[in-house]
N, C-alpha and C positions, 0 to 999 in steps of 0.2 A: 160892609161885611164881605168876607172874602167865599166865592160861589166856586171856587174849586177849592178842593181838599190839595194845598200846596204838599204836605209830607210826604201824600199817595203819588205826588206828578215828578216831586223829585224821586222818590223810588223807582217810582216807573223808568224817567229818564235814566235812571245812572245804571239801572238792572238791565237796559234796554243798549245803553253803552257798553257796561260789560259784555254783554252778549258778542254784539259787534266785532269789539278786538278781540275776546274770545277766538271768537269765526275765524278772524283775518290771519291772528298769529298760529292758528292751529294750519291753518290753508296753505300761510307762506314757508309753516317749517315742514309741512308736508312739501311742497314744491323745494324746497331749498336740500330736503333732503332725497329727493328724488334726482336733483339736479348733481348731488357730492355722487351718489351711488353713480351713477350715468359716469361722471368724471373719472371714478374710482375705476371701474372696468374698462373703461378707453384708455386712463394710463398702464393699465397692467397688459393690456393688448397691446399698445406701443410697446411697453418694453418688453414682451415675449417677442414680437416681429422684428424689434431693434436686434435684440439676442440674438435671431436664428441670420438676420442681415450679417450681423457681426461676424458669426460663424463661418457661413456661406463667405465671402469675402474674404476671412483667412484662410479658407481651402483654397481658393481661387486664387491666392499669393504664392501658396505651398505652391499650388500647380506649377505656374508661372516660376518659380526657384528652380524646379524639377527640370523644366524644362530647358531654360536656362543654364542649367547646369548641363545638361547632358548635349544642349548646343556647342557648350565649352569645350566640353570632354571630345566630339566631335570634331569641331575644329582643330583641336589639340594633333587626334587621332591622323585628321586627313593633313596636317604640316607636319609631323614624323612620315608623312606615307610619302608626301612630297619631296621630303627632305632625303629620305632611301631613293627617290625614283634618281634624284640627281646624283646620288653618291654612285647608284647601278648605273646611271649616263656616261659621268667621267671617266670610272671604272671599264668602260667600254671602250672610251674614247680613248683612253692609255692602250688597251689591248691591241684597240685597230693601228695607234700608231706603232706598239712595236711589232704587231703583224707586217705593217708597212717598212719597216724597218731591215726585218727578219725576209722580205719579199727582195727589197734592194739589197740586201745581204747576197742571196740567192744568185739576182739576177747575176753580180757584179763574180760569184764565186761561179757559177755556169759558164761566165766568159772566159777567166781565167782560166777553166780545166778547158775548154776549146780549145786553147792555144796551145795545148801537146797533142801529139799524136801518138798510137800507139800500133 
């Protein structure tokens, strides 16, 4: 004769199993979803900080263009200023020779009225 009530031990057992995975799957989708949220707000943190990085970084190229530019435009500025200083150089250099010129002019026409008397 059978001294335990087999019906009651398998009830027991399997009510006693459900319970169990009950517990575990309730535990793991509580932790599983604690874990997506956690994920969730660290990817939207990365991509606001990617964002403002991205942004920051195209100011920062603007700058750099700006600057660049206005290096250019400088350069530019100071090889036209170069470029006059030489044209004012030559231009000088023509004047003094025919200064020099007009000076030997001079001397040679001085000599020539010497030679009369009056």
């Amino acid at each position: 004769m059978d001294t335990y009530n087999t019906p009651f031990l398998y009830n027991y057992f399997f009510y006693n199993i459900y319970n169990i995975i009950n517990f575990s799957s309730n535990q793991c989708q509580d932790s599983y979803n604690g874990d997506a949220l956690y994920y969730k707000d660290f990817s939207l943190d990365l991509s606001t900080t990617s964002e403002e990085l991205f942004l920051s970084v195209e100011n920062i190229l603007r700058t750099i263009e700006v600057v660049a530019s206005s290096a250019t435009e400088g350069a530019g500025g100071t090889s036209d200023i170069a470029d006059r200083v030489l044209d004012v150089n030559n231009q000088s250099n023509d004047v003094l020779n025919e200064a020099l010129k007009a000076k030997a002019s001079s001397e040679k026409l001085k000599e020539e009225i010497s030679k009369f008397k009056i």
